[in-house]
Biopython code that builds the backbone (N, CA, C, O; Angstrom):
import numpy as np
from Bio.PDB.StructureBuilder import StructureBuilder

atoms = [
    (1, "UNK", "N", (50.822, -35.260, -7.098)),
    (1, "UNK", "CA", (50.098, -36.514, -7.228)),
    (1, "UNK", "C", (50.219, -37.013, -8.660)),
    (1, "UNK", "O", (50.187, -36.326, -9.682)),
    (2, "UNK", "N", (50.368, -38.371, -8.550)),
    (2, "UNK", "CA", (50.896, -38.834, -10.411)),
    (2, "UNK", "C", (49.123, -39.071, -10.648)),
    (2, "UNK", "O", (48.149, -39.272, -9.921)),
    (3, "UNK", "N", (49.376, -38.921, -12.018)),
    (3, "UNK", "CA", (47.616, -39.228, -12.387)),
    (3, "UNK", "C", (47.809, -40.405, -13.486)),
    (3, "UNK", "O", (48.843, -40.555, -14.139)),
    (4, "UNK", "N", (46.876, -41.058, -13.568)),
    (4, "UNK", "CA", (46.509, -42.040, -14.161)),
    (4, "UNK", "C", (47.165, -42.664, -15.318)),
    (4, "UNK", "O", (47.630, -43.801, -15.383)),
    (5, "UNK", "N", (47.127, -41.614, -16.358)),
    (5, "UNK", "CA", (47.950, -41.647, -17.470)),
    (5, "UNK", "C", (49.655, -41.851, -17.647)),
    (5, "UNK", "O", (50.301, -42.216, -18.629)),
    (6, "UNK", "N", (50.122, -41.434, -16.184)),
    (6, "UNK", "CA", (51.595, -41.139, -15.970)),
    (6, "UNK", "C", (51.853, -42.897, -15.474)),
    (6, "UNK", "O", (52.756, -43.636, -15.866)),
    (7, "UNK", "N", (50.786, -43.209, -14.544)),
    (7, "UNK", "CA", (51.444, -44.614, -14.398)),
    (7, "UNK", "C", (51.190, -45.631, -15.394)),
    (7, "UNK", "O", (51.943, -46.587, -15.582)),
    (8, "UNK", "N", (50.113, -45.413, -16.031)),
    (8, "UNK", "CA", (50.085, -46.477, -17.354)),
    (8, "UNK", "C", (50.858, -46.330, -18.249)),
    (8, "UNK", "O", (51.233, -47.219, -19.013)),
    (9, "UNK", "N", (51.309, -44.778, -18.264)),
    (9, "UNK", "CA", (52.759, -45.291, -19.459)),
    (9, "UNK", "C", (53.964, -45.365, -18.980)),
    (9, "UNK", "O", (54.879, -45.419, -19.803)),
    (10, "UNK", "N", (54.342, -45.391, -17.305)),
    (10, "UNK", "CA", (55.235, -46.118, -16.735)),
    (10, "UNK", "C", (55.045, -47.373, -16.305)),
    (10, "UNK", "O", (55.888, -48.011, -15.674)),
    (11, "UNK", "N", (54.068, -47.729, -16.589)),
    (11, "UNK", "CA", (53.692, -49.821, -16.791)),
    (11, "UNK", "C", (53.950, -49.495, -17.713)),
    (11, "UNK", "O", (55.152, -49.310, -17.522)),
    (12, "UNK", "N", (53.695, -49.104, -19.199)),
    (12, "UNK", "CA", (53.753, -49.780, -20.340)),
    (12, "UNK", "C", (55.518, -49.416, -20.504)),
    (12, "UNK", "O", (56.178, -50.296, -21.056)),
    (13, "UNK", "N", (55.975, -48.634, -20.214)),
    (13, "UNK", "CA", (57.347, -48.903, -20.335)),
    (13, "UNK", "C", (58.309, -49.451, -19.948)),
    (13, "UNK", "O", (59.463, -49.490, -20.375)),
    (14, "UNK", "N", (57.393, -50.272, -18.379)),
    (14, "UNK", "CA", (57.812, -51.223, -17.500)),
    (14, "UNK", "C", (57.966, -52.545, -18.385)),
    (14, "UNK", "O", (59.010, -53.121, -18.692)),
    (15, "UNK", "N", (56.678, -52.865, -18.706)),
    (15, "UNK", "CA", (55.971, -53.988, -20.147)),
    (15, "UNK", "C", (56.992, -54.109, -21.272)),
    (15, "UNK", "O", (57.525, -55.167, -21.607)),
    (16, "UNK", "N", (57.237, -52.756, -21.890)),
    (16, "UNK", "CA", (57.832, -53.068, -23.550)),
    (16, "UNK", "C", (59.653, -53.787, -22.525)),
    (16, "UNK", "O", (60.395, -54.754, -22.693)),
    (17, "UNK", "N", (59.622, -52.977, -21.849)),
    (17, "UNK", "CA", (61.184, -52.969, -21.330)),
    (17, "UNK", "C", (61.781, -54.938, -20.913)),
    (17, "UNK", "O", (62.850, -55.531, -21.060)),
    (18, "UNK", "N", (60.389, -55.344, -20.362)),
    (18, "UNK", "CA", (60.899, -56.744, -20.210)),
    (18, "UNK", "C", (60.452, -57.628, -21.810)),
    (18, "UNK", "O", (61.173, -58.529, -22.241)),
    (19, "UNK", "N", (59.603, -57.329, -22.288)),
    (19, "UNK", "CA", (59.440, -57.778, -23.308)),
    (19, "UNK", "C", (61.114, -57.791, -24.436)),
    (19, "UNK", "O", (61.754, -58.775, -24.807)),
    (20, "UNK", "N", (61.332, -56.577, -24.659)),
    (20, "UNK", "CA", (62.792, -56.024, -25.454)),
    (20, "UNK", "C", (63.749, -57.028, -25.036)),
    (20, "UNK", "O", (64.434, -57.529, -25.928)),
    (21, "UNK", "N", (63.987, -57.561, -23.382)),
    (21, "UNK", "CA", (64.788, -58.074, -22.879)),
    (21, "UNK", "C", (64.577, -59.186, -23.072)),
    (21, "UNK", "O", (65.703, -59.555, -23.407)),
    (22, "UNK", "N", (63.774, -60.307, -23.133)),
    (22, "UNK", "CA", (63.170, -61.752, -22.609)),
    (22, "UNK", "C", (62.722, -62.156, -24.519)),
    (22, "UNK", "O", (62.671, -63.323, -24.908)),
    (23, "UNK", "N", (62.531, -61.317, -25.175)),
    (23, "UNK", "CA", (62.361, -61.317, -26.643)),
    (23, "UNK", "C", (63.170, -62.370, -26.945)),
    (23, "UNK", "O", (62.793, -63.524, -27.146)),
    (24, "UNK", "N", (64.875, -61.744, -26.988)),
    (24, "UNK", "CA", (65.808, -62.629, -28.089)),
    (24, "UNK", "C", (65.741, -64.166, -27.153)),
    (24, "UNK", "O", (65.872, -65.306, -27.597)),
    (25, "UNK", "N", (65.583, -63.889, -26.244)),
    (25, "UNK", "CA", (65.777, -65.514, -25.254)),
    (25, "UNK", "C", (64.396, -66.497, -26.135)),
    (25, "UNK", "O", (64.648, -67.423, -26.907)),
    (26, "UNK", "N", (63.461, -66.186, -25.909)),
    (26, "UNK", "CA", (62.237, -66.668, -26.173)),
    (26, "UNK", "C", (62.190, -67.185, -27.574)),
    (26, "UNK", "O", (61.435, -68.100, -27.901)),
    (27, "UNK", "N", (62.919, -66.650, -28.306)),
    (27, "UNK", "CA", (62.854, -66.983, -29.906)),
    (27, "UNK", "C", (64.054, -67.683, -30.088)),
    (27, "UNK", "O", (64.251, -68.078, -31.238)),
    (28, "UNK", "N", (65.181, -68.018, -28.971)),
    (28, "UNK", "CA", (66.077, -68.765, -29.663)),
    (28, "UNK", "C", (65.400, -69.780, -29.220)),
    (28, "UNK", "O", (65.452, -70.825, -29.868)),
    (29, "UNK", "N", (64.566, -69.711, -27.953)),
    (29, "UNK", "CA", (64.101, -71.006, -27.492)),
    (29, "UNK", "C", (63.160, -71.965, -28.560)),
    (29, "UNK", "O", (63.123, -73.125, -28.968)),
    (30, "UNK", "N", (62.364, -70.563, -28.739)),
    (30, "UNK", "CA", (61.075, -71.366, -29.881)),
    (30, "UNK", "C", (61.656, -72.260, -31.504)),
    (30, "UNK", "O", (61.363, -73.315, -32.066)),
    (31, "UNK", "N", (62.854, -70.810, -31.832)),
    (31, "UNK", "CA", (63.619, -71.795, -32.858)),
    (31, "UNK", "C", (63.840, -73.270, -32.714)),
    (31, "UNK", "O", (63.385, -74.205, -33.372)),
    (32, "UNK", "N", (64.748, -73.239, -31.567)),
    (32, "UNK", "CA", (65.403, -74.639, -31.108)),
    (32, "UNK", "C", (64.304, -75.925, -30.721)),
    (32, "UNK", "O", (64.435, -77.147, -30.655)),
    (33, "UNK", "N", (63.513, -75.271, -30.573)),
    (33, "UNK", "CA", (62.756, -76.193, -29.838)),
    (33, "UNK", "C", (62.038, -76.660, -31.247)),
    (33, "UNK", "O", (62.116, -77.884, -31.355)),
    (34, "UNK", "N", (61.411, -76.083, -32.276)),
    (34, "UNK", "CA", (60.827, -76.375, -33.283)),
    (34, "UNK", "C", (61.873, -77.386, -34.717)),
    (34, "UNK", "O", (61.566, -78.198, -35.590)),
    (35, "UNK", "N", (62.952, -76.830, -34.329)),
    (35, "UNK", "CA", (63.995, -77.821, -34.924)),
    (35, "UNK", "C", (64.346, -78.967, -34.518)),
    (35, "UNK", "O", (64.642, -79.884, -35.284)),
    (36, "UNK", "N", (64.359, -79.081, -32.699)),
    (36, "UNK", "CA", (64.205, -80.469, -32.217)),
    (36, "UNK", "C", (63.556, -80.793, -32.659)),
    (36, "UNK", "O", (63.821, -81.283, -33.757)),
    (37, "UNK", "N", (61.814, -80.797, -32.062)),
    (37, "UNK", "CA", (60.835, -80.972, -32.492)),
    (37, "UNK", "C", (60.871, -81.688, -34.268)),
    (37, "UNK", "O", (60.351, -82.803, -34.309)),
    (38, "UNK", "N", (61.149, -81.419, -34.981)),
    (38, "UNK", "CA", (61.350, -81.428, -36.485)),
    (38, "UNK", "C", (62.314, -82.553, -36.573)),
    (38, "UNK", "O", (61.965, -83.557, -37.195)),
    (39, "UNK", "N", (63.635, -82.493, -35.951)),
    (39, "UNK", "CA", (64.575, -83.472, -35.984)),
    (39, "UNK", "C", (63.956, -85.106, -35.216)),
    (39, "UNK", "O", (64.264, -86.227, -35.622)),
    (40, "UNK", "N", (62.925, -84.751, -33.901)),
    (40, "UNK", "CA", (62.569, -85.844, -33.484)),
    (40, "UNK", "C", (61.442, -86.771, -34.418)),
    (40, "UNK", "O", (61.226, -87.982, -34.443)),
    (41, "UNK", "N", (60.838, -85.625, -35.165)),
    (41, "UNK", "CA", (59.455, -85.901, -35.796)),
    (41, "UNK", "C", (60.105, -87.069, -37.180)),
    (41, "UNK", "O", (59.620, -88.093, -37.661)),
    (42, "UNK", "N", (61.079, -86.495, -37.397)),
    (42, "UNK", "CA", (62.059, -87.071, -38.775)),
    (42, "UNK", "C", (62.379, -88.781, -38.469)),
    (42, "UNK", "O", (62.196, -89.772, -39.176)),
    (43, "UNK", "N", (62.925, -88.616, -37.114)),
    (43, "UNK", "CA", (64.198, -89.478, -37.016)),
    (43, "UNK", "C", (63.884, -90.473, -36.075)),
    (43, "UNK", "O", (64.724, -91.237, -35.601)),
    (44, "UNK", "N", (61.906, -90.479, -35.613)),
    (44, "UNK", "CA", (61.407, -90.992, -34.645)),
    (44, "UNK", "C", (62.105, -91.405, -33.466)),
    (44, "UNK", "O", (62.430, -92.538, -33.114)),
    (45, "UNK", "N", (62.259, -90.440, -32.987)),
    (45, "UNK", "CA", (62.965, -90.361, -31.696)),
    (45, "UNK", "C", (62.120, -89.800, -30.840)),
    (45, "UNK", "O", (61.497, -88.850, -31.314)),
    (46, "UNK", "N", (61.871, -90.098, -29.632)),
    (46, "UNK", "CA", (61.282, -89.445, -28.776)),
    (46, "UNK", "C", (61.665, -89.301, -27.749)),
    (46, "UNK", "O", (60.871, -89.774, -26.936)),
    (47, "UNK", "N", (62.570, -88.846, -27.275)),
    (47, "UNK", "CA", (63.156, -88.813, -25.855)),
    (47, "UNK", "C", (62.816, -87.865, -25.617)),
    (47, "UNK", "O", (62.814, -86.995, -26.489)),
    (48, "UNK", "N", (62.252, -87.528, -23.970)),
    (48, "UNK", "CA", (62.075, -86.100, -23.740)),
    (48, "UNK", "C", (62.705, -85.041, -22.859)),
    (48, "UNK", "O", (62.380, -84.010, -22.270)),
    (49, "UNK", "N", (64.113, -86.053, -23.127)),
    (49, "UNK", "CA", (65.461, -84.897, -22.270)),
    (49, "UNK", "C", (65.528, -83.623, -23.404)),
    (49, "UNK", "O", (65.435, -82.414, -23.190)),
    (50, "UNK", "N", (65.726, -84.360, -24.703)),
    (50, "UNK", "CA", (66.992, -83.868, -26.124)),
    (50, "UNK", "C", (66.537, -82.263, -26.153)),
    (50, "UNK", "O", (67.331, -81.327, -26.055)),
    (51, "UNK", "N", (64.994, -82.133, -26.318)),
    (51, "UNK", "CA", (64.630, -80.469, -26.337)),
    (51, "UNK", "C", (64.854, -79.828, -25.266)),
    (51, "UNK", "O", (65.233, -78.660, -25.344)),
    (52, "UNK", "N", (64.623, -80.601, -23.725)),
    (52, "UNK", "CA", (65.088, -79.741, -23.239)),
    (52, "UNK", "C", (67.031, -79.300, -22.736)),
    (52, "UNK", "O", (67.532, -78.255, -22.320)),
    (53, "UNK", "N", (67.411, -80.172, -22.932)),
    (53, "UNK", "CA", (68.886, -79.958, -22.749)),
    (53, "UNK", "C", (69.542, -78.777, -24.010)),
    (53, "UNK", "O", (70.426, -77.936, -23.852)),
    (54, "UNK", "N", (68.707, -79.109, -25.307)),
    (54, "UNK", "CA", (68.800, -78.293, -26.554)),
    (54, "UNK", "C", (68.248, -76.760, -26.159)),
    (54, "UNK", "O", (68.941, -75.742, -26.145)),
    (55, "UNK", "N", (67.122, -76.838, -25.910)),
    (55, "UNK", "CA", (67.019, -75.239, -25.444)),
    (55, "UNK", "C", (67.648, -74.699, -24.334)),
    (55, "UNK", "O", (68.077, -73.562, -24.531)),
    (56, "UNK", "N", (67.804, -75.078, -23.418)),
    (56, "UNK", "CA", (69.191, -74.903, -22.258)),
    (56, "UNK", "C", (70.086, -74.325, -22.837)),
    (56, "UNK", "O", (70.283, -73.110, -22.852)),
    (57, "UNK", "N", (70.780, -75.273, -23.432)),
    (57, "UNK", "CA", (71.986, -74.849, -24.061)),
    (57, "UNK", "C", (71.952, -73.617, -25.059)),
    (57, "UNK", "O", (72.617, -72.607, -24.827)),
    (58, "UNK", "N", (71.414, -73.702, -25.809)),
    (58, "UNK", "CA", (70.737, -72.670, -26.836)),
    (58, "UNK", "C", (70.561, -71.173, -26.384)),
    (58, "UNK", "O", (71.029, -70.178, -26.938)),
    (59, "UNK", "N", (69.738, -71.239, -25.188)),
    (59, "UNK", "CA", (69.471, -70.210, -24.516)),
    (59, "UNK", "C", (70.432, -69.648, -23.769)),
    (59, "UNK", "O", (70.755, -68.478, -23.970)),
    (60, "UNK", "N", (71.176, -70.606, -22.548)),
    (60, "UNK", "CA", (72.332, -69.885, -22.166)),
    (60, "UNK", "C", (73.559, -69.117, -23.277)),
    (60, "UNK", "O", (74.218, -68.108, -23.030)),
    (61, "UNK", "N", (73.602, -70.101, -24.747)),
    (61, "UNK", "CA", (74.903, -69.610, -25.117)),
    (61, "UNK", "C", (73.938, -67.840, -25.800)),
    (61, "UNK", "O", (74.500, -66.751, -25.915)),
    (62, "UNK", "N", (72.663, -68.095, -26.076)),
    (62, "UNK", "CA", (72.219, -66.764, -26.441)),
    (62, "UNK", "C", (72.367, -65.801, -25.527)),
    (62, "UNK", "O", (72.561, -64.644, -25.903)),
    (63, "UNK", "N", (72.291, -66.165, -24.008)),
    (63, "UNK", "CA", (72.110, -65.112, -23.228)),
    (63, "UNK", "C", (73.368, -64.682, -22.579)),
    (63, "UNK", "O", (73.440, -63.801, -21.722)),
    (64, "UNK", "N", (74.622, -65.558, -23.183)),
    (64, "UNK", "CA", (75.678, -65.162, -22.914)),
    (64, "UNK", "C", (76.238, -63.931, -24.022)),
    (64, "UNK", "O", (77.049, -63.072, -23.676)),
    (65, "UNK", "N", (75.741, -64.007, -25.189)),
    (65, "UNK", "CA", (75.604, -63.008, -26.224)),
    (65, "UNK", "C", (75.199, -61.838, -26.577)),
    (65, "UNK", "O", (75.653, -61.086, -27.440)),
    (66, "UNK", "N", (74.280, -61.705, -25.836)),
    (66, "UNK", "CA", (73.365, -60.811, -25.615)),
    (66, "UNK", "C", (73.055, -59.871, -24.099)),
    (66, "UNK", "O", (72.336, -58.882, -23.954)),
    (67, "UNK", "N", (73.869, -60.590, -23.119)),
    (67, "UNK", "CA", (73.927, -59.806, -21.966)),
    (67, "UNK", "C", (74.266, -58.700, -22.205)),
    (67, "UNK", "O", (73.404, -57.860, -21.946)),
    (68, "UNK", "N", (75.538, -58.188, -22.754)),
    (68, "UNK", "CA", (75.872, -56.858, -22.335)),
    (68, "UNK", "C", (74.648, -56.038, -22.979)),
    (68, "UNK", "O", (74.254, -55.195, -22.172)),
    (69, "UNK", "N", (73.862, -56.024, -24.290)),
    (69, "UNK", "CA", (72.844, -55.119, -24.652)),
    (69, "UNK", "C", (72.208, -55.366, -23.206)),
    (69, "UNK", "O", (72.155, -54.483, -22.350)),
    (70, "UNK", "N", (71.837, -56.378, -23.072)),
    (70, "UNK", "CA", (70.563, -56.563, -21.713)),
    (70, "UNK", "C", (70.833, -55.494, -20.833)),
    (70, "UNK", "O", (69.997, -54.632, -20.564)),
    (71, "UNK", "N", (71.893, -55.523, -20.410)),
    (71, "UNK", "CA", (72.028, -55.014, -19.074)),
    (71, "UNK", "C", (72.822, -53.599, -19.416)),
    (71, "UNK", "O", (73.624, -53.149, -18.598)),
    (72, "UNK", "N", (72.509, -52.801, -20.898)),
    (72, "UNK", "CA", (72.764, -51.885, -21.130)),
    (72, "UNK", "C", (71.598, -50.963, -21.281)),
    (72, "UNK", "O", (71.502, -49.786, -20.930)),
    (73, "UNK", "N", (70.321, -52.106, -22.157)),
    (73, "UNK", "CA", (69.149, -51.164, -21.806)),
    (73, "UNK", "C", (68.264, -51.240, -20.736)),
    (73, "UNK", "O", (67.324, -50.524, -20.390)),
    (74, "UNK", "N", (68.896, -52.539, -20.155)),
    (74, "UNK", "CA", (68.252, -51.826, -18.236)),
    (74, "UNK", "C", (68.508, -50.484, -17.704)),
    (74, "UNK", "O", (67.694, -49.603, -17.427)),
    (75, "UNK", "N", (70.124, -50.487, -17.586)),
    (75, "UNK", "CA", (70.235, -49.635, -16.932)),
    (75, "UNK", "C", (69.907, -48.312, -17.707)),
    (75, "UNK", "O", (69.815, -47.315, -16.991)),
    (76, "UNK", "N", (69.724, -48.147, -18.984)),
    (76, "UNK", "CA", (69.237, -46.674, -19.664)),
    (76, "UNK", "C", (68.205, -46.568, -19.654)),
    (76, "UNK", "O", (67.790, -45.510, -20.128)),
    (77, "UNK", "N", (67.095, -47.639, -19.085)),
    (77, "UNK", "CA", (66.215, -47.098, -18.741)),
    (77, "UNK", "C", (65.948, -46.998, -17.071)),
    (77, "UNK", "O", (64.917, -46.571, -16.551)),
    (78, "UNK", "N", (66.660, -47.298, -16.654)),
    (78, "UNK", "CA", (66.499, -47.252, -14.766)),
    (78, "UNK", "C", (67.213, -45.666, -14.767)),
    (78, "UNK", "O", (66.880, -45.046, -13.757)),
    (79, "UNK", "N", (67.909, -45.073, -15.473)),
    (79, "UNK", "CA", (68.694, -44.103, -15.176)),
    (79, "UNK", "C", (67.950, -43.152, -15.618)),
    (79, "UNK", "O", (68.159, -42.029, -15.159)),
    (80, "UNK", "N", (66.808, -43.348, -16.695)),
    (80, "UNK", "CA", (65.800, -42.617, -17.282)),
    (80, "UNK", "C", (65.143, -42.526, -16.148)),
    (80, "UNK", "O", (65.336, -41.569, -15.398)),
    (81, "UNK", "N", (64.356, -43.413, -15.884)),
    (81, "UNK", "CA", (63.178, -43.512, -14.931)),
    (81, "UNK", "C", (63.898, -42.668, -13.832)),
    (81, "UNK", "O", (63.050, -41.983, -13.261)),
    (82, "UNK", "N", (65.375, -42.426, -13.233)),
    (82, "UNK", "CA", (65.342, -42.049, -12.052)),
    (82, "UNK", "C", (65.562, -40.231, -11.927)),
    (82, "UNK", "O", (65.271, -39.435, -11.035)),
    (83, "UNK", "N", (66.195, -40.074, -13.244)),
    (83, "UNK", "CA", (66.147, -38.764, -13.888)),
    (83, "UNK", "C", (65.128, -38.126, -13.787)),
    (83, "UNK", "O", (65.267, -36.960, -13.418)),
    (84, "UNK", "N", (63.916, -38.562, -14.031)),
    (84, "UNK", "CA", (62.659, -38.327, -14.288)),
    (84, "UNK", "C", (61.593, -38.137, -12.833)),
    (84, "UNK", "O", (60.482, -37.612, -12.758)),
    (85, "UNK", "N", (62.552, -38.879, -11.627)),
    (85, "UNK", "CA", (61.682, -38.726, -10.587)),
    (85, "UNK", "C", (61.056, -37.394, -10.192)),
    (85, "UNK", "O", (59.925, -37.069, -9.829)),
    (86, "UNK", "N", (62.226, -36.727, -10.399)),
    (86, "UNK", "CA", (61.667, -35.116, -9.664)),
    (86, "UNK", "C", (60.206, -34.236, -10.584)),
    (86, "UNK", "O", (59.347, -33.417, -10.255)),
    (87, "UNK", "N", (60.561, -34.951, -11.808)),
    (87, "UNK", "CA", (59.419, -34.716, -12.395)),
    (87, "UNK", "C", (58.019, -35.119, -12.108)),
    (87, "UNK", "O", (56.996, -34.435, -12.104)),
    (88, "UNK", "N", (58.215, -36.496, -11.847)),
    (88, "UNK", "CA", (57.224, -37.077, -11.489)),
    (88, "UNK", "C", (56.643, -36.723, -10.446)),
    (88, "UNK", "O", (55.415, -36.662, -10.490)),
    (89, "UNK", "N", (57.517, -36.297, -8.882)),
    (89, "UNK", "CA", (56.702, -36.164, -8.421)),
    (89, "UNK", "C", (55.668, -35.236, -8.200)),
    (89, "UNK", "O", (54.613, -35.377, -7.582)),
    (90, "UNK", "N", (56.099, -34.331, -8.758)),
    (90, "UNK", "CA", (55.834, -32.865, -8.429)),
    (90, "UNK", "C", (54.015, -32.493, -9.625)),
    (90, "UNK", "O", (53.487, -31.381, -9.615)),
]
sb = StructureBuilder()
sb.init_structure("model")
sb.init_model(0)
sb.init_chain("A")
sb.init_seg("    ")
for serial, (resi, resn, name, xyz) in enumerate(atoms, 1):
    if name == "N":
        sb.init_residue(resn, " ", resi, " ")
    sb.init_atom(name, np.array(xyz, "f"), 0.0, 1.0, " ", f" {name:<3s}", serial, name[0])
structure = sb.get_structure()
């Protein structure tokens, strides 16, 4: 039987694990978006495609950059977690 402690620090490693992942996305977004933001504030422009087509773009070319880590520390930790089953259950 898993006890209490075993699943809260397999949530919290569930937690840090998407956090680690969704991190670099989130901050190119916030960058970009605060530089629009900044560029619209300047140049009185207000259209409200420009940020979002800007973080789009921004974000995909980040997450084209950054995939292979992504989907390197998924799987080291799915391969952890599955390593670990027999432990767990017992």
């Amino acid at each position: 039987m898993m006890s209490f402690e075993l699943v809260i620090d397999l949530a919290r490693g569930a937690m840090m694990l998407a956090v680690q992942l969704a991190g670099p996305l989130l901050l190119v977004a916030l960058v970009v978006g605060l530089i629009v933001s900044l560029i619209q504030a300047i140049t009185q422009i207000q259209e409200q495609t420009m940020p979002f087509v800007a973080k789009l773009a921004a974000v995909g070319i980040a997450f084209l950059i950054v995939l292979n880590w992504m989907l390197q520390t998924a799987v080291r930790y799915t391969v952890e977690l599955f390593r670990s089953l027999p432990s767990l259950v017992m």
